[in-house]
C-alpha positions as CSV (number, residue, x, y, z in Angstrom):
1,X,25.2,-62.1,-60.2
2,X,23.4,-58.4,-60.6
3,X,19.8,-58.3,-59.3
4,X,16.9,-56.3,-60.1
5,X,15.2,-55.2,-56.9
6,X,11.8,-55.0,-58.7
7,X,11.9,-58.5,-59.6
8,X,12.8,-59.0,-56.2
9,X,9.9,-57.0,-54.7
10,X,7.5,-58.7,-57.3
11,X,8.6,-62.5,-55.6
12,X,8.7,-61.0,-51.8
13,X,4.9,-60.6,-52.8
14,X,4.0,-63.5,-54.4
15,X,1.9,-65.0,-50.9
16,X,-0.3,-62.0,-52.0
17,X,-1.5,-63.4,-54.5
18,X,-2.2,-67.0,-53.1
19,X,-3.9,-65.9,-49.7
20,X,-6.2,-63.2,-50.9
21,X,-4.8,-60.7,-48.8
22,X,-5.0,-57.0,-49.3
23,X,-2.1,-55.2,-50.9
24,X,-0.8,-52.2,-50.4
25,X,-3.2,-49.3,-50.5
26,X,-2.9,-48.4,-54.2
27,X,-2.7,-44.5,-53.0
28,X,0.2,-44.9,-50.5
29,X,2.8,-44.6,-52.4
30,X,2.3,-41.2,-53.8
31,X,1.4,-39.7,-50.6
32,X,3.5,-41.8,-48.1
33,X,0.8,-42.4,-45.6
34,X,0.0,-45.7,-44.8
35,X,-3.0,-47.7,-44.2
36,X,-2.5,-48.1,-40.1
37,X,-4.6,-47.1,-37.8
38,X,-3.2,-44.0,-36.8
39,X,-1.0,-43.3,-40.0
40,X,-1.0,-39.7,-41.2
41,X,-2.7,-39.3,-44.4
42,X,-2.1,-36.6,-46.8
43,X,-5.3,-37.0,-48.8
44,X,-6.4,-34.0,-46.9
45,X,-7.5,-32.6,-50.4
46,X,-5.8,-29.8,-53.0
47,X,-4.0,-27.1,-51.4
48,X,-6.5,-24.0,-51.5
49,X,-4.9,-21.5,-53.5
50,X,-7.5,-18.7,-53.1
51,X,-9.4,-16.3,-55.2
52,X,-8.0,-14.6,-58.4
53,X,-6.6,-11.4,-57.3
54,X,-3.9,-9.1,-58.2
55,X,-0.5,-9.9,-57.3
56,X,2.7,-10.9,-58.1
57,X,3.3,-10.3,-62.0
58,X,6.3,-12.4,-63.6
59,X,7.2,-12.4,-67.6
60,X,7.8,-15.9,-68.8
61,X,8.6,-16.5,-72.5
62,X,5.4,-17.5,-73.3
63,X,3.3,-14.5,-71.3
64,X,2.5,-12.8,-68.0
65,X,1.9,-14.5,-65.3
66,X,-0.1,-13.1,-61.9
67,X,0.3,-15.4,-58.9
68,X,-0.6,-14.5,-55.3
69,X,0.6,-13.8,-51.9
70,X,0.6,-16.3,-48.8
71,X,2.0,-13.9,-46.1
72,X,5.4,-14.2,-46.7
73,X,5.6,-16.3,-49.8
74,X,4.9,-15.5,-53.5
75,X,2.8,-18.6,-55.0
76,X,2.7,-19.0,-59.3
77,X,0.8,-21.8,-59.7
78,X,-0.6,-24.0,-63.0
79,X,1.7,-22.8,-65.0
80,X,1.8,-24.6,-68.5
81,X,5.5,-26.1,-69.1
82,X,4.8,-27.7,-72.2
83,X,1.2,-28.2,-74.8
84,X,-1.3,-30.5,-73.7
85,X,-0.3,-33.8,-75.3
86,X,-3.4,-34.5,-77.0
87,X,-4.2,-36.0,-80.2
88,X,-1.0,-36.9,-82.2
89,X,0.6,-35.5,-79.6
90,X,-0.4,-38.6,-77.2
91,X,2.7,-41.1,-77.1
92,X,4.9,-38.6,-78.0
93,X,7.6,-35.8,-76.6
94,X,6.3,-32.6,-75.3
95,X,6.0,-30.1,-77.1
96,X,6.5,-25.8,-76.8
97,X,3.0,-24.5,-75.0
98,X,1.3,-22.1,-76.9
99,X,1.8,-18.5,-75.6
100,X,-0.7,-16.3,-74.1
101,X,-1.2,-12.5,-74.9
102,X,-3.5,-11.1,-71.9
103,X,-1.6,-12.0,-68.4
104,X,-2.7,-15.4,-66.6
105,X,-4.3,-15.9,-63.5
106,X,-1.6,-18.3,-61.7
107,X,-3.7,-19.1,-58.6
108,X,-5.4,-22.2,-58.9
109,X,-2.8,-25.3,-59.5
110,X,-3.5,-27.2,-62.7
111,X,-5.5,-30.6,-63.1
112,X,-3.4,-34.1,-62.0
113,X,-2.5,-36.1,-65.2
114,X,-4.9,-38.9,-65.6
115,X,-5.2,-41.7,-62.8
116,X,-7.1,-44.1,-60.6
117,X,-8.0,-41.8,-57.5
118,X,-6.4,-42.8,-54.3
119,X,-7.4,-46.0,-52.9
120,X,-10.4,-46.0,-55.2
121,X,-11.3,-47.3,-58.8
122,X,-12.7,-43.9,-60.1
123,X,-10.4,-42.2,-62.8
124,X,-9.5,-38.7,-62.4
125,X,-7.5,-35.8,-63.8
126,X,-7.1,-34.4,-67.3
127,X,-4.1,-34.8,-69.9
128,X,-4.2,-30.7,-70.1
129,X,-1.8,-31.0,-67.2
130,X,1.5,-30.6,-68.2
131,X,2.1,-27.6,-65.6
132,X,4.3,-26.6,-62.4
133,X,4.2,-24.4,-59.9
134,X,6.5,-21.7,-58.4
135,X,6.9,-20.9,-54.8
136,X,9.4,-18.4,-53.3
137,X,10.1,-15.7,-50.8
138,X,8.6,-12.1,-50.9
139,X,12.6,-10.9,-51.3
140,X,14.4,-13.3,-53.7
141,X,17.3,-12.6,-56.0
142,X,19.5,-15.1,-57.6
143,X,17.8,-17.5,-55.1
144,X,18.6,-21.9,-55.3
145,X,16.2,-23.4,-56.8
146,X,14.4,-26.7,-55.6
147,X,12.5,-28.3,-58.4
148,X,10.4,-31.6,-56.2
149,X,9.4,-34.6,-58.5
150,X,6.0,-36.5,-56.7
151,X,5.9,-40.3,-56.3
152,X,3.0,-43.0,-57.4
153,X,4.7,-45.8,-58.5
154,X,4.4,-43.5,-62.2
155,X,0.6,-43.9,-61.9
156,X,-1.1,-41.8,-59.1
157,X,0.2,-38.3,-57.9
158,X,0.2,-34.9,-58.5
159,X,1.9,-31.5,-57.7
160,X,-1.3,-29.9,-56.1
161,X,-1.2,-32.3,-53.4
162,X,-1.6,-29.9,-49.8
163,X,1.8,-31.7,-48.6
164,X,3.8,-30.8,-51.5
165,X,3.1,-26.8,-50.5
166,X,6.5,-25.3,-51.1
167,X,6.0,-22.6,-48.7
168,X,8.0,-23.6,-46.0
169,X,10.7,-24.5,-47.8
170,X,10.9,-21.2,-50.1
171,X,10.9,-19.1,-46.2
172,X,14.6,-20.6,-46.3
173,X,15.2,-18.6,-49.3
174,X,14.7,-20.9,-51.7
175,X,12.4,-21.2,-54.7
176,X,10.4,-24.3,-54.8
177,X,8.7,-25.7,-58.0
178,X,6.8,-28.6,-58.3
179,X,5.6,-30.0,-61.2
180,X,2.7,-33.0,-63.0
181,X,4.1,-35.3,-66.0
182,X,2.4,-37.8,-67.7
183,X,1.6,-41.4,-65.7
184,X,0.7,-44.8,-66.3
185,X,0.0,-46.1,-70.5
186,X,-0.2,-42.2,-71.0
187,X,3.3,-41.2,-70.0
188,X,5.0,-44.8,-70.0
189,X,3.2,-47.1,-72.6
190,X,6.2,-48.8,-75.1
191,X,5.1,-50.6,-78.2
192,X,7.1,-52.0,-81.8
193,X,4.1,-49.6,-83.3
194,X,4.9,-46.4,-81.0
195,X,9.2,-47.1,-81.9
196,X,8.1,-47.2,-85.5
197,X,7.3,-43.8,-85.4
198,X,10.0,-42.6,-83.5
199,X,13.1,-41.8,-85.6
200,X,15.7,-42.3,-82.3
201,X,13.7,-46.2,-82.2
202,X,13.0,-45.2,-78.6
203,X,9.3,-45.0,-76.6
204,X,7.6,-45.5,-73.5
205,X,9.7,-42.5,-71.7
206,X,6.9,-39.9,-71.8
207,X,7.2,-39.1,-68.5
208,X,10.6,-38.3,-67.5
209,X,10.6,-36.5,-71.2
210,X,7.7,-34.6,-69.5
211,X,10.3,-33.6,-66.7
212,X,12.9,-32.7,-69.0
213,X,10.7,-30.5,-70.4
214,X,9.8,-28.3,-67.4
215,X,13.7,-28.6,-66.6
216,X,14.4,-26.5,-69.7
217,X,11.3,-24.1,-69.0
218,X,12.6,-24.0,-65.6
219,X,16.2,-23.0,-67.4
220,X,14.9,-20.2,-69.3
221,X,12.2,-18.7,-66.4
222,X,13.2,-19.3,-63.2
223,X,15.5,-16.0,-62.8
224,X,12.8,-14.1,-63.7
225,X,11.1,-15.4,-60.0
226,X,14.1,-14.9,-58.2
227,X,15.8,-17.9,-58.8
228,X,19.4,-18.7,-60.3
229,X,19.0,-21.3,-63.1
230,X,22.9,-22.4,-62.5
231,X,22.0,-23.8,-59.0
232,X,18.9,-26.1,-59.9
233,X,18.5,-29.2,-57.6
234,X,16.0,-31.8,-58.0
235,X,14.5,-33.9,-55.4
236,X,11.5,-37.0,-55.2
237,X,10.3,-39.2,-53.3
238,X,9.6,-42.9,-54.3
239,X,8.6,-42.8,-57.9
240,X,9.8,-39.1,-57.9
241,X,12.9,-40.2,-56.3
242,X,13.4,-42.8,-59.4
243,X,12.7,-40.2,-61.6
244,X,15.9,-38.1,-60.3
245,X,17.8,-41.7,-60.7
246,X,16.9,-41.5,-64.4
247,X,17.7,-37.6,-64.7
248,X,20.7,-38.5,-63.8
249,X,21.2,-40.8,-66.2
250,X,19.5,-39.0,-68.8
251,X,21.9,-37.0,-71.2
252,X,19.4,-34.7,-72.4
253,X,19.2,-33.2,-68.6
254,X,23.1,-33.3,-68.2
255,X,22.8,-29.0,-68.3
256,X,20.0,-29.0,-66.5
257,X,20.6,-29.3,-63.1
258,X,23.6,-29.2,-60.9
259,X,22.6,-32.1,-57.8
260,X,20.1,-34.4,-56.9
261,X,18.3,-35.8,-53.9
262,X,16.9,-39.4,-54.0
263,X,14.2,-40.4,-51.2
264,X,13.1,-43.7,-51.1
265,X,13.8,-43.8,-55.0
266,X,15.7,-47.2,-54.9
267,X,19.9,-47.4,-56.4
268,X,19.2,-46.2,-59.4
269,X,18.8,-49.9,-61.5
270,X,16.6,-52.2,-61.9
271,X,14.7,-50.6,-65.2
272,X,13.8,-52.6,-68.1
273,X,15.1,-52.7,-71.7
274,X,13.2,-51.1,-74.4
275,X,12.7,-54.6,-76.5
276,X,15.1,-57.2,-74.7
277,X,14.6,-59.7,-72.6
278,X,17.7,-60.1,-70.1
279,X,18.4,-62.5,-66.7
280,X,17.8,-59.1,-64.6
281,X,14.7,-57.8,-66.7
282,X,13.0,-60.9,-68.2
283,X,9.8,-58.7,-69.3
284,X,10.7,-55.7,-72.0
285,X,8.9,-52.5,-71.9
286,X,7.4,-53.7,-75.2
287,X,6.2,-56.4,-73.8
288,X,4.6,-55.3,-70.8
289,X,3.2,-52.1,-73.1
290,X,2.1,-55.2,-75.7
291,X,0.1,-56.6,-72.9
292,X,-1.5,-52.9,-72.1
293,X,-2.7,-52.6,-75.2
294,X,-4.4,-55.7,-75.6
295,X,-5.9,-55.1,-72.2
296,X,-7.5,-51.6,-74.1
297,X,-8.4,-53.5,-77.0
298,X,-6.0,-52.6,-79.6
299,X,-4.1,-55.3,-81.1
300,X,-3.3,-55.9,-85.1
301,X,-1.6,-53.4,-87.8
302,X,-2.5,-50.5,-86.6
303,X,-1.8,-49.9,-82.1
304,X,-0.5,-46.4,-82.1
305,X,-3.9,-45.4,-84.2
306,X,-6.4,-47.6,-81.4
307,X,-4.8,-46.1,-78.5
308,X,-5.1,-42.5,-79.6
309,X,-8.7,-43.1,-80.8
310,X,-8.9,-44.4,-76.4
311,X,-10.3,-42.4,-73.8
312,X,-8.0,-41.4,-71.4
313,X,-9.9,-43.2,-68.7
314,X,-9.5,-46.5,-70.6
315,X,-6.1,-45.9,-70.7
316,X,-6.1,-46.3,-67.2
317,X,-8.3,-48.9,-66.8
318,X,-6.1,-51.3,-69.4
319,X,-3.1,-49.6,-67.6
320,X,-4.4,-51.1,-64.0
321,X,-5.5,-54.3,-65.9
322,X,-2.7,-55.6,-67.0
323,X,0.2,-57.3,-64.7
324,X,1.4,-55.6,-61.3
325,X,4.5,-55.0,-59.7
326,X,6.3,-56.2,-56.5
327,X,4.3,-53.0,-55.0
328,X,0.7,-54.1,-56.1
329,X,0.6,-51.1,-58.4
330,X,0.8,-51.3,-62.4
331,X,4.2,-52.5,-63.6
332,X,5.1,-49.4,-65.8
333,X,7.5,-46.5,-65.7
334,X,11.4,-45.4,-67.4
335,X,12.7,-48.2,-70.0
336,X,16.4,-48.1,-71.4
337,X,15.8,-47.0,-74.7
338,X,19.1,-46.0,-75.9
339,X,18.0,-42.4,-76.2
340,X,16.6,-40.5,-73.4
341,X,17.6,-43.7,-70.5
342,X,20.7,-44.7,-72.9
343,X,21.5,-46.7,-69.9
344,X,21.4,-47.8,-66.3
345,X,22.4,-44.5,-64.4
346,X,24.2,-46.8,-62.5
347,X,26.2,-48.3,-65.8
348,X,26.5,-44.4,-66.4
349,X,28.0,-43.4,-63.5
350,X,30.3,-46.4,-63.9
351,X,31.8,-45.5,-67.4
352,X,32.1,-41.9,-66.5
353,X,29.7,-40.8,-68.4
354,X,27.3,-39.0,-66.4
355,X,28.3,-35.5,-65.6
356,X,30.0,-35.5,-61.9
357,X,26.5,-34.4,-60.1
358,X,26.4,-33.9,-55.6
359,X,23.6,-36.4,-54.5
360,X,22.0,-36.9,-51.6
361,X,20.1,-40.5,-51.5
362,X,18.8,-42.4,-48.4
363,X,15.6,-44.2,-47.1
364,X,13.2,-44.7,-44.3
365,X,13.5,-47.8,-41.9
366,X,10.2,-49.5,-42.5
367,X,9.7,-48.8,-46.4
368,X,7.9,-52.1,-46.3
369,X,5.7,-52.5,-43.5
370,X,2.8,-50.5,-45.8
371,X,3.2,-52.3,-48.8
372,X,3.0,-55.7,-46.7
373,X,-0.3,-55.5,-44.7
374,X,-2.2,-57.9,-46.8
375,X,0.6,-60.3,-47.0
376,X,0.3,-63.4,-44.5
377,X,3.9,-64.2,-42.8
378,X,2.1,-65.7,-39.3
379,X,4.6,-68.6,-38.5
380,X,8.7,-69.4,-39.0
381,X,8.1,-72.0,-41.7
382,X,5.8,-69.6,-43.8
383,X,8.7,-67.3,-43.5
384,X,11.7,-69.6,-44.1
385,X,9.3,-70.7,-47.0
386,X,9.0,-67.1,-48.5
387,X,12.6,-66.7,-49.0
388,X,13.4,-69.8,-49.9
389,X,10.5,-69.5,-53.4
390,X,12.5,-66.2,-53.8
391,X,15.9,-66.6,-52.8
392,X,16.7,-70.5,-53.4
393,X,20.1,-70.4,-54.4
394,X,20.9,-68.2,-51.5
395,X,18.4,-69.1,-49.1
396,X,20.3,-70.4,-46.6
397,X,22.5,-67.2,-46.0
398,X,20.1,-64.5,-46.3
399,X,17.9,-67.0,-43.3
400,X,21.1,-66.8,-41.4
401,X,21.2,-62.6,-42.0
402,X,17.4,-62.4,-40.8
403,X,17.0,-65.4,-38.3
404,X,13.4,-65.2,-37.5
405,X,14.4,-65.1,-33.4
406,X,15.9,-61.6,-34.0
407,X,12.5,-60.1,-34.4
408,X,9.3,-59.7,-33.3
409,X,7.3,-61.8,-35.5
410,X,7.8,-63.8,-38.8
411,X,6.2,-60.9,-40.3
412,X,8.8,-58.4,-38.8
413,X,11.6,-60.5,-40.3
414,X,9.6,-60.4,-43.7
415,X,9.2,-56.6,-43.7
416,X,13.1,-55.9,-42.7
417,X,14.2,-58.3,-45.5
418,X,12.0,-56.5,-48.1
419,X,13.1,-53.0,-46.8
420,X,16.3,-53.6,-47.2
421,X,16.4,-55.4,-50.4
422,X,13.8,-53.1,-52.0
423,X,14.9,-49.5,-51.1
424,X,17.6,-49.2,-47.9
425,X,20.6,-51.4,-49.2
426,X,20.0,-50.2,-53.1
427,X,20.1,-46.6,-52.0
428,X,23.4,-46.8,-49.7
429,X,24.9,-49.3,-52.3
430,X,24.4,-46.7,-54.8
431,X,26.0,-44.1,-52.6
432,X,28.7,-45.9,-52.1
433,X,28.8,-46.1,-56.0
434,X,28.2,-42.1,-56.5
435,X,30.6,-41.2,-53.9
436,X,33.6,-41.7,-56.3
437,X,32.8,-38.9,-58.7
438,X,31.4,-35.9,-56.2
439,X,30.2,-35.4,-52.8
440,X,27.6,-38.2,-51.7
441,X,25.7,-37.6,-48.5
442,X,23.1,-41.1,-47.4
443,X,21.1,-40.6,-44.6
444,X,18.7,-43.1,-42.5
445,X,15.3,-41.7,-41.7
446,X,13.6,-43.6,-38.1
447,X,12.0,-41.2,-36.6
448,X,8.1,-42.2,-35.4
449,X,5.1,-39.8,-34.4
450,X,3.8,-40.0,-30.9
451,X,1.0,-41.6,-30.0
452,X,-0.5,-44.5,-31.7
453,X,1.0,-43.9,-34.6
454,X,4.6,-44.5,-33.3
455,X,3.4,-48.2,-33.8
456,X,3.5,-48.1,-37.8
457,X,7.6,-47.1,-37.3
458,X,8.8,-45.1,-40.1
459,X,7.3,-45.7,-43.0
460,X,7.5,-45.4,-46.7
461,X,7.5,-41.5,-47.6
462,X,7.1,-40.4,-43.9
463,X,9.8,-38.3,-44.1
464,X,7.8,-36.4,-46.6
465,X,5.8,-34.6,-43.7
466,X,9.1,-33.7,-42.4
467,X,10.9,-31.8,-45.7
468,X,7.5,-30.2,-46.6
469,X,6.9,-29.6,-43.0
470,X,3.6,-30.9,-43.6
471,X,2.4,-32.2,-40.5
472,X,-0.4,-29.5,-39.9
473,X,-2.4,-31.4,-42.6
474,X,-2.7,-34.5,-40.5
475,X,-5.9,-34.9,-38.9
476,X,-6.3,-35.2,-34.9
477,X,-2.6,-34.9,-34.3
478,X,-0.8,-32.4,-32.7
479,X,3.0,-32.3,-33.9
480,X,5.6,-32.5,-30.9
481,X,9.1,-31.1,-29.7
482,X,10.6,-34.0,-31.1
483,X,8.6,-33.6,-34.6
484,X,9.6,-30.1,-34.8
485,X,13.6,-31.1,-34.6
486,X,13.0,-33.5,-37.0
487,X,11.3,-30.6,-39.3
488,X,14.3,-28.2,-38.3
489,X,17.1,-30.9,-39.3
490,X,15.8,-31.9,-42.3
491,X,15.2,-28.8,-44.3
492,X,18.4,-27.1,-43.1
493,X,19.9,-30.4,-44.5
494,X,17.5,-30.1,-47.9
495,X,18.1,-26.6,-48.3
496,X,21.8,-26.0,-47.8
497,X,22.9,-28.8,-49.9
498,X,20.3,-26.7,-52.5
499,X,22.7,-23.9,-51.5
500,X,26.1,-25.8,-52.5
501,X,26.7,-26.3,-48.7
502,X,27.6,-29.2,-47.0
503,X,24.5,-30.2,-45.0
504,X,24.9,-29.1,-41.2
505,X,27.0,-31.9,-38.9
506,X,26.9,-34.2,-41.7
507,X,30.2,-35.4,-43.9
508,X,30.0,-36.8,-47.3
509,X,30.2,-40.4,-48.2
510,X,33.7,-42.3,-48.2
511,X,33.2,-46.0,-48.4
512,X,36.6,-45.9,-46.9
513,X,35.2,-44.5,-43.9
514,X,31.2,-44.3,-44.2
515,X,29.1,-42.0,-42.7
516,X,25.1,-42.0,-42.6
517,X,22.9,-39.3,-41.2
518,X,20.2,-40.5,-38.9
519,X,17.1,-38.2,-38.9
520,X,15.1,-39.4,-35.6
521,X,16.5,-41.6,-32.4
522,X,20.1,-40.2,-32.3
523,X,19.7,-37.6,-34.9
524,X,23.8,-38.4,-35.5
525,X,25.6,-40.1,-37.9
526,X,26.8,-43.8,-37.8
527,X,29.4,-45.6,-40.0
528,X,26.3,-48.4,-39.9
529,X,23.0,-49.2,-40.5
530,X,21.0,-52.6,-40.9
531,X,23.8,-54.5,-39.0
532,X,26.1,-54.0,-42.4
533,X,23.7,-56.4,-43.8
534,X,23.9,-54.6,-46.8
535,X,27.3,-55.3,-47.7
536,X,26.5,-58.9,-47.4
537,X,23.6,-58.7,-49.7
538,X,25.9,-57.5,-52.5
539,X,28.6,-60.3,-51.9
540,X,25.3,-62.9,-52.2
541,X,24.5,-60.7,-55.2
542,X,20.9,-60.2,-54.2
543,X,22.0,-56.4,-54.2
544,X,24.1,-54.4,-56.9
């Protein structure tokens, strides 16, 4: 029996729904702060980038572009990777940007795609924002190239966040680029009017289209900043971290890019069909698009024409008004269309036809606990009764796996169960998977600020602070010995797998004899995590 972990996630939240609790703060996901008091938050605003001045100058195939100089580092940044998809060019593949004669200012990062602003109603952004931006060291030559994909649950995010700052990343002689695609209805939306139009009878991938996009500009550019477009690695986070799933799955990027880092990005399933219904993904992405549209307004002969005549902001709106997923955000993102997802990556990687691609894949101990804080767990029956409404034929085992005396609280119980089903056991199944065809490193991620904040554990995109050495952006806290180890470990790890190296101290996968980096506590690696609970998972089939 397969599973699909976000119908999983969708059930483990069902007591949401019933109690009138709060979910999950609908802008932690992109950022990976939580909602505890305490918890980091990286809505500290866009990264300054400084006044227009002359600096750096770079030729691109479409013009001359002048970034600017942070000590050390050489910022480009809104630079356009495709047209803005407007008009006709809404619900459709990106398209060549136009080029530019005069040289362009490249100091001010470019607007986010359209979205509900973080933890608030209000829309924001712009569809003009199909851009990226380039960071790398003042001396580069031939340089690896990191190209970071944000999270949001494919709704909220952008590139110009102040954590994702590549600079500390590109002082490892590196060059960093991060980049916006389309979100939500805008980048996602699937409808039998929207695969009329499409010759390849495919729609609703926008998005990761968008990324393929900025790959290929990335292929024909990035040398001339220094960087070496036959060593491209991508990384993400969450959403971002799915997104690198379905690169890797997407034959179109197959030249692309050489390795990939998942974080927090799930095993690479779990994605709907295009137009079918199966056990694993009862709701198509036609449906769920079906149901967007109607929520905008636009039903009858004539969708694709109604949508484009929308407002982005009510695209949003009908995006956020239609049905949820197990995270409490809009249920929208990659389908299998047949053409750019022509399947599972995990199907892919099965019958050998994904290219053999390094990856480096883990998650963080309490991906949960966030995502969770509205939902009400307070005694052993409510928690034997959660996972029986979502587990019943299996019940029984998985109570035995998480007895409710093991832990702290029912709630505690309820938040390891969902970690692991939702993000920890896909991610190490899925390295276990991968490991067959190239070198697969997982890793574990534990480590907890001081302070109050060591209370919230490690949480869903924590480790975010710690590969962008962002923790100088967290208000009132002061990062310690033990943060700056954790900073130290992981980019040497992040960077010199970039580099073709094996990360420092840390072997690859071999389900024969498994290893898994821990980044915090023991800062080792263990041939463990979760008890093995994982493994047992799988043979209940409530886990690929």
């Amino acid at each position: 029996m397969r599973s699909n972990p976000q119908l999983l996630l969708a059930s483990l939240l069902v007591v949401t729904a019933c109690d009138g609790g709060r979910q999950a703060d609908a802008g932690l996901e992109p950022d990976g702060a939580g909602t505890d008091a305490g918890a980091p938050s990286v809505d500290a605003g866009i990264a300054d980038a400084g006044p227009p001045s002359i600096g750096p100058r770079v030729e691109t195939d479409l013009g001359t572009v002048i970034g600017e100089e942070r000590d050390d580092v050489l910022a480009w940044l809104g630079i356009p990777y495709a047209a803005p998809p407007l008009g006709e060019g809404r619900f459709a593949p990106p398209s060549p940007a136009t080029p530019w004669a005069d040289p362009r200012a490249s100091t001010a990062y470019g607007p986010a795609c359209p979205q509900r602003e973080r933890g608030g109603t209000a829309v924001i952004g712009n569809e003009d924002c199909l851009t990226l931006n380039v960071f790398g060291p003042a001396e580069r030559a031939s340089l690896p190239v990191m190209v970071f994909i944000h999270g949001g649950a494919f709704v909220q995010g952008t590139s110009s966040l102040a954590l994702y700052d590549g600079s500390s990343l590109a002082r490892r002689d590196v060059i960093v680029i991060t980049l916006n695609y389309r979100l939500g209805a805008l980048g996602f939306l699937a409808t039998d009017g929207l695969i009329s139009e499409d010759s390849g009878a495919s729609a609703g991938n926008y998005g990761i289209q968008d990324q393929i996009a900025a790959l290929e500009w990335i292929q024909r550019n990035v040398g001339a900043f220094g960087g070496d477009p036959a060593n491209v690695t991508i990384f993400g986070e969450s959403a971002g971290g799915a997104s690198v799933c379905a690169l890797l799955g997407a034959p179109a990027a197959d030249e692309l890019f050489v390795r990939g880092v998942v974080q927090s990005g799930g095993g690479c399933y779990g994605w709907p069909q295009l137009s079918a219904s199966t056990a694993t993904e009862p709701v198509s992405a036609v449906q769920r698009g079906e149901e967007i549209a109607a929520a905008a307004g636009c039903t009858g002969p004539d969708v694709p024409a109604c949508l484009r005549a929308l407002t982005a902001d009510a695209l949003v709106e009908a995006t956020w008004a239609a049905s949820a997923s197990g995270l409490g955000l809009p249920d929208i993102g990659p389908n299998i269309d047949g053409s750019t997802l022509p399947a599972e990556t995990w199907d892919r990687y099965a019958d050998g036809s994904a290219p053999d691609r390094p990856i480096l894949i883990g998650s963080n101990a309490d991906e949960s606990r966030s995502f969770l804080v509205g939902v009400p767990i307070a005694t052993a029956a409510a928690y034997e009764a959660a996972v029986r409404s979502i587990l019943p034929v299996v019940a029984d085992e998985v109570l035995a796996l998480y007895p409710v005396a093991d832990y702290a609280s029912p709630k505690a119980a309820y938040e390891v169960l969902f970690s692991d089903v939702g993000f920890i056991c896909p991610a190490l199944r899925f390295a276990e998977h991968a490991a067959a065809g190239a070198p697969t490193f997982a890793y574990h991620y534990v480590h907890t600020l001081s302070g109050v904040a060591a209370a919230r554990g490690a949480q869903h995109g924590d480790e975010l602070f710690f590969v962008f050495d962002g923790l100088g952006i967290v208000p009132r806290y002061t990062p310690t010995a033990a943060d700056e180890a954790v900073i130290e470990e992981m980019q040497a790890a992040w960077t010199a797998f970039a580099s073709a190296e094996a990360p420092p101290g840390w072997p690859a996968y071999d389900p024969a004899a498994p290893s898994v980096r821990i980044f915090g506590a023991t800062d080792d690696t263990v041939a463990t995590i979760r008890d093995d609970r994982c493994a047992a998972l799988a043979g209940l089939g409530v886990v690929r």
